[in-house]
C-alpha positions in Angstrom: 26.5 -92.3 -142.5 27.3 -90.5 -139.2 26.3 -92.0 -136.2 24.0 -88.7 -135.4 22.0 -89.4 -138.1 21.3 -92.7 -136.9 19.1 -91.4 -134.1 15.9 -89.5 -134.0 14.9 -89.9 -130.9 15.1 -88.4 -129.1 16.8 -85.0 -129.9 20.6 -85.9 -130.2 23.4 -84.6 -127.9 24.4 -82.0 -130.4 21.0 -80.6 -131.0 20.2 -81.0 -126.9 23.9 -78.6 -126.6 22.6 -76.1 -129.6 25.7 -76.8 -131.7 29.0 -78.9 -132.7 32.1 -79.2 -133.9 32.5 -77.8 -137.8 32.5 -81.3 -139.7 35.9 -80.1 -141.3 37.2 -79.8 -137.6 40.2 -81.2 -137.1 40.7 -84.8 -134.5 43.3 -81.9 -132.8 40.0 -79.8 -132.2 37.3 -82.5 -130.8 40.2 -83.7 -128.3 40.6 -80.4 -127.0 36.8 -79.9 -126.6 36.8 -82.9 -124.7 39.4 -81.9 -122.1 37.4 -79.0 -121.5 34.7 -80.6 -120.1 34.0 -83.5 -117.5 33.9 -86.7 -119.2 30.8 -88.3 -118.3 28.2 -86.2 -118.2 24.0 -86.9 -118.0 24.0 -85.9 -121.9 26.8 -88.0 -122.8 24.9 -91.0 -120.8 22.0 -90.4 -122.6 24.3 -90.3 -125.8 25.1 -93.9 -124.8 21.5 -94.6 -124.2 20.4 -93.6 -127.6 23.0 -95.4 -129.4 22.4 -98.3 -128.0 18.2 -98.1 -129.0 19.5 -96.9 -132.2 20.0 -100.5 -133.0 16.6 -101.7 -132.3 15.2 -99.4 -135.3 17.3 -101.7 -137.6 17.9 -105.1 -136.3 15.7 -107.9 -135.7 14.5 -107.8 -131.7 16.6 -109.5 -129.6 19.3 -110.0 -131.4 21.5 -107.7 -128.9 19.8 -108.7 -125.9 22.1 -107.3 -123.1 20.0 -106.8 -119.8 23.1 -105.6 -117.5 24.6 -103.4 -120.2 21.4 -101.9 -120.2 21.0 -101.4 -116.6 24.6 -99.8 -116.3 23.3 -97.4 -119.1 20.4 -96.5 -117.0 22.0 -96.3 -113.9 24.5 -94.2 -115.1 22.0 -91.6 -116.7 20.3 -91.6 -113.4 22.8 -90.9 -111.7 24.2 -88.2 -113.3 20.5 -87.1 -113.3 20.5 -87.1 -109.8 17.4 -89.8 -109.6 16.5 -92.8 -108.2 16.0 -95.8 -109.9 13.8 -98.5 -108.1 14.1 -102.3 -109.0 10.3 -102.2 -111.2 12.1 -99.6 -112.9 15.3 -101.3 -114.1 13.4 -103.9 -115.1 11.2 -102.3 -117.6 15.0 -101.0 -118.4 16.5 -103.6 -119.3 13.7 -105.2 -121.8 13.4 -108.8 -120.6 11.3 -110.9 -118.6 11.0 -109.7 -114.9 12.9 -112.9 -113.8 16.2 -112.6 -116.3 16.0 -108.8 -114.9 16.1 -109.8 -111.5 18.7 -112.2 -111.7 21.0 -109.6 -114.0 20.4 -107.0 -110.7 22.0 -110.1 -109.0 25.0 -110.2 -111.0 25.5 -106.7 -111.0 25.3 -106.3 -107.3 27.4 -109.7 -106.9 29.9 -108.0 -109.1 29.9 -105.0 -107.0 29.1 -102.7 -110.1 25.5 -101.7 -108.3 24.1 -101.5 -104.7 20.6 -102.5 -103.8 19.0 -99.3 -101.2 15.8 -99.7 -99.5 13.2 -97.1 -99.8 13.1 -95.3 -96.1 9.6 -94.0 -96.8 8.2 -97.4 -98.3 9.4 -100.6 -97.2 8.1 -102.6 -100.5 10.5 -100.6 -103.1 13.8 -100.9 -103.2 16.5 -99.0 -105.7 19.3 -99.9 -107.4 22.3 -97.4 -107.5 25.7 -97.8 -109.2 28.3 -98.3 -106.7 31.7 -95.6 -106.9 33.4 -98.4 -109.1 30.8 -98.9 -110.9 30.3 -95.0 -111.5 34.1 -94.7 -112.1 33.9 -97.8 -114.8 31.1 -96.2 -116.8 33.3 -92.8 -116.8 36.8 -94.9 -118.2 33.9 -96.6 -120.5 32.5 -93.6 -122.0 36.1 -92.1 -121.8 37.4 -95.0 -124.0 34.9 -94.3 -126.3 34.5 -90.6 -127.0 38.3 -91.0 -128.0 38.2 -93.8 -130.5 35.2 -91.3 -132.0 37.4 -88.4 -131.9 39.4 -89.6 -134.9 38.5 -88.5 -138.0 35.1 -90.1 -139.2 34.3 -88.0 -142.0 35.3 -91.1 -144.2 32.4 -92.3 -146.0 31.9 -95.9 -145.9 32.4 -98.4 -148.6 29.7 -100.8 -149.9 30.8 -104.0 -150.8 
């Protein structure tokens, strides 16, 4: 089954971009798209976002729990978005308790993948942004991956 079909919502990147590759396209052909355009883009992030959910539509809760891979995800997407995303925010994000949230913000700034920017018009919120290597990361990341799914996939799988 292709990954596409794995996720309904919302819309996927192909249906967002009003077309795609012909299925009989060669490997050749998707590379070359992709060195046409930038490689990480807001609909490619959200790509990322909605692979990742897929998994919760199939897999017991929990069982992936990865608060800071989450947050990159969304910090990513809002960047590229050109948003803001406050700390309450990437909390709801990340689906865990507010504490395990707060200390994964921790390890992400301690790590110096994300910054923490007071609000100048409200002194109680404060955002989290991706810092440049964090930025560049997610794009070698998402660069990484687009190529592995470049190859050929129109290999059905096997049952065992």
């Amino acid at each position: 089954m292709p990954v596409q079909a794995l996720i309904t919502e919302p819309p996927s990147l192909i249906a967002r971009q009003g077309g795609s590759l012909p299925q009989s396209a060669p490997a050749s052909a998707a590379a070359s798209a992709l060195a046409e355009e930038p490689t990480l883009t807001r609909h490619r992030a959200r790509m990322l976002l909605d692979l990742y959910n897929a998994r919760m539509k199939f897999f017991p809760t929990g069982l992936f729990a990865d608060p800071a891979w989450d947050m990159l995800l969304d910090l990513t997407h809002a960047r590229l978005a050109g948003k803001r995303v406050s700390v309450s925010s990437l909390c709801i994000a990340a689906h865990v308790p507010a504490t395990t949230a707060l200390r994964r913000i921790g390890d992400l700034v301690a790590s110096g993948l994300a910054v923490r920017i007071k609000d100048e018009n409200d002194g109680r919120r404060v955002f989290v942004e991706l810092t440049e290597d964090g930025f560049e990361r997610m794009g070698r990341y998402l660069e990484a991956v687009l190529k592995s799914m470049s190859a050929d996939t129109s290999v059905p799988l096997k049952r065992a």
